[in-house]
N, C-alpha and C positions, 0 to 999 in steps of 0.2 A: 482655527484648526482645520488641517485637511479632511475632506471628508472623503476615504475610500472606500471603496465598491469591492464587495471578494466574490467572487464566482467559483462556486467546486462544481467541479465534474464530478460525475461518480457520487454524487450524495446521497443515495441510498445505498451504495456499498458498505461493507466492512468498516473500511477507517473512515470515509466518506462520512456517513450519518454518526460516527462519533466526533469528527470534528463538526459540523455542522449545529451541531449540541452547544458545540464552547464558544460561538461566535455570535454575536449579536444577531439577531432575525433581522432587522432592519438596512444592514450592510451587506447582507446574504443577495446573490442572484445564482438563480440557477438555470439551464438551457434544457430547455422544453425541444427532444428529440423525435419527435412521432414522427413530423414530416423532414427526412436524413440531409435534404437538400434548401431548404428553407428554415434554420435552425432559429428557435426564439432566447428571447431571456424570461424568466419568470422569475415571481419572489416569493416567499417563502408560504405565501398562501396559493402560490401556482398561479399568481395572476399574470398576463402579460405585461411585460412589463417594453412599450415601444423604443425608450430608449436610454443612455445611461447620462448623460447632460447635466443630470442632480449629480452625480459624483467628480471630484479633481482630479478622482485616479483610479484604475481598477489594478488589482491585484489578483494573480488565478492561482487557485490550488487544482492541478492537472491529475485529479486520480483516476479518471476513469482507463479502464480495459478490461481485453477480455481474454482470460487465460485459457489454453486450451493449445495440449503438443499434437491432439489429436489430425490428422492430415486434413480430413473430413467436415471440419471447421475450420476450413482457413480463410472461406470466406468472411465466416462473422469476426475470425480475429485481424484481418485487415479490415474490415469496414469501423471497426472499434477501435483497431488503435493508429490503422491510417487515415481513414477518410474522416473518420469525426475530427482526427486532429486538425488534418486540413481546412477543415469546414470552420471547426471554430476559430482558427486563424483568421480565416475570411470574415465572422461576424464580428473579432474583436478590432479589426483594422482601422476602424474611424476613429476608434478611442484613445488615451493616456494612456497605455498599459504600463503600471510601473517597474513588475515585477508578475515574472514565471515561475513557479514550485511544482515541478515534474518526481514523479514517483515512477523512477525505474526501474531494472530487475537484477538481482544479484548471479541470478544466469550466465552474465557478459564474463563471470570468474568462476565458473565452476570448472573444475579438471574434466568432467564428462564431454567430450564435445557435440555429444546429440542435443544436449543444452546449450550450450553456447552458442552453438550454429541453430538452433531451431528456427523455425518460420516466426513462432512467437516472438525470442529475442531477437530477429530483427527486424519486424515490427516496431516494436520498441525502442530498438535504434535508428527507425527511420524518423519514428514519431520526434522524438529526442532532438533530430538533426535541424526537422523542420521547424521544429519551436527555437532553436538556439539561432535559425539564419532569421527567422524573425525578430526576437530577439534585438541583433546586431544590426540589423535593420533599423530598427524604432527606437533606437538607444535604452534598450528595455533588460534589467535584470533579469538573469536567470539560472535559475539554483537546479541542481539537479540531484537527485536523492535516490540511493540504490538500496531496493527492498529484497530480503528474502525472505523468511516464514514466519508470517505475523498468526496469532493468536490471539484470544477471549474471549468473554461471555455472549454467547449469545449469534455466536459463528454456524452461519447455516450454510454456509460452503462445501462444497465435498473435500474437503482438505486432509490431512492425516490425521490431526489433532483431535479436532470432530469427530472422525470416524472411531477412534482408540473412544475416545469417552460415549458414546453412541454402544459400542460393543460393550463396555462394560456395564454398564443402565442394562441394556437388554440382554443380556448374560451370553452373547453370541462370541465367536470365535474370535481371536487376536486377527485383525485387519494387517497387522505387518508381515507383509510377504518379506522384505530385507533384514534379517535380524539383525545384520552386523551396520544398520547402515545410519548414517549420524544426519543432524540436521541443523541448522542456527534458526534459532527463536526467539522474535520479536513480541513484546504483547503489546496489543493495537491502542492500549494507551501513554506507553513511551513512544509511541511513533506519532500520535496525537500530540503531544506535548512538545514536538522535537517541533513539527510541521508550525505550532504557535509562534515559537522561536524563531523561526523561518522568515512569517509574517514581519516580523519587528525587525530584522536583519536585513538590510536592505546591501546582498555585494554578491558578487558571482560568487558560484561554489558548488562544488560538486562532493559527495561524500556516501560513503558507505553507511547505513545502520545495523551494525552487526557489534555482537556480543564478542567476546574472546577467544570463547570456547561454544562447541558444539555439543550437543546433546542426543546420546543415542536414544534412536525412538524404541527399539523394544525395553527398554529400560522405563522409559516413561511409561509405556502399560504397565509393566508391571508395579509402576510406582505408584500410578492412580490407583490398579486392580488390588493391589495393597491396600492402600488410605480405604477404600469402597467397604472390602469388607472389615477391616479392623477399627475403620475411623481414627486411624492413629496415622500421620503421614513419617514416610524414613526417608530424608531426601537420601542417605546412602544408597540407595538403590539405585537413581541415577547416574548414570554413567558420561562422562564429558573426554572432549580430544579437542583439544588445540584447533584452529579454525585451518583449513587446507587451500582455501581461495587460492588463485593464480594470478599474475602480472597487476597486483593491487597498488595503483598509484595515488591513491584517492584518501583523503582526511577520514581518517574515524575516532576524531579526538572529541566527539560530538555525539555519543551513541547512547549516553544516557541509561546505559542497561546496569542493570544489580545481579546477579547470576546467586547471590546470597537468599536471593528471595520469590524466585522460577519457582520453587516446590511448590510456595505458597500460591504464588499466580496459577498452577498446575490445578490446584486444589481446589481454588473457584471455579473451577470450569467444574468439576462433577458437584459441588456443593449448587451451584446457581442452575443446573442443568434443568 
């Protein structure tokens, strides 16, 4: 049997440290960043690991980055999502690389164009480019996965979601400046689950993970600020619209989402809180 090597980026992030969780320790490496210019591997005990020779093949789940539309950060979001990518291009070059699993941004289709054009999203599209001509190069798969607002427990991100369940726990103000304003949500273990898949699929592919429909966020406070104090959840309270995305040419027959059962997913986040 082949023996592959998976390498996450980003393993202590968000989706990162949940897939990280569902994979074998022993097939795990991970890249030891301190010095940005001399990138290492390590393995799940953080030990150096000199080089990859024990495996037939590696496989990368590419999540790391760094979000931020802020101007004033643009250095740390090119050095995050341009240079590290480049860099670990450079480390994984001697290798088999069988296969690339890139996490995108759903930015590229938003009607707003301060999103679209942002410095972040093209970033992301540089990063994208440079992994795909590699890639093509090395006769190496490469999937590409487009992400927009992932959710659950345990989310310490300054995100919207967080911040709505945060204000309600501590009885502070509704954090939604936009009332009228909708959102697609992902929970970070259908997106764990999709990425599993990924692994075992071994063929180009590019896709969307997006739900159907969108979900207004002042309706969600009010759907948690509901459940909080009556203990009783009303998904009627939520409010949904059709998804709006622009020039969508991309598979989303793969997205794995339940829209039946959001309240529920909703609901762990203040019960786990």
């Amino acid at each position: 049997m082949e023996k592959i090597g998976i390498i996450i980026t980003g393993s202590n992030g968000f989706i990162g440290s949940r897939l990280t969780k569902k994979i074998e320790k022993q097939s795990l490496i991970f890249i030891d960043r301190k010095n940005k210019n001399n990138l290492k591997f390590v393995d799940h005990n953080n030990l150096t690991i000199n080089n990859l020779n024990h495996f037939d093949s590696i496989l990368i789940f590419h999540l790391s980055t760094y979000f931020s539309l802020d101007d004033a950060k643009k250095d740390k979001v090119f050095e995050a999502n341009i240079s590290f990518t480049n860099n670990l291009l450079d480390l994984i070059d001697a290798y088999d690389v069988k296969k690339i699993i890139y996490t995108n941004s759903m930015y590229n289709f938003y009607k707003d164009p301060n999103l679209r054009n942002s410095f972040y999203t093209k970033t992301k599209n540089e990063s994208a480019k440079s992994l795909e001509y590699f890639c093509d190069k090395n006769n190496t798969i490469f999937e590409e996965i487009f992400l927009d607002n992932t959710f659950g427990e345990g989310d310490k991100r300054e995100k919207i979601i967080p911040l709505i369940v945060k204000s309600i726990i501590q009885d502070s103000e509704n954090p939604i400046i936009n009332k009228n304003g909708f959102i697609n949500l992902t929970h970070v273990d259908d997106v764990v689950d999709r990425l599993l898949i990924s692994r075992e699929n071994f063929k180009k592919n590019k896709s969307a993970f997006i739900s159907d429909y969108m979900v207004n966020l002042n309706s969600i406070y009010h759907f948690l600020l509901s459940f909080y104090k009556k203990n009783q959840p009303d998904k009627e309270i939520l409010t949904y619209k059709k998804n709006d995305y622009i020039n969508m040419q991309l598979s989303i027959d793969n997205k794995n989402i339940n829209l039946d059962n959001l309240n529920e997913k909703l609901v762990l986040l203040l019960q786990n809180a």
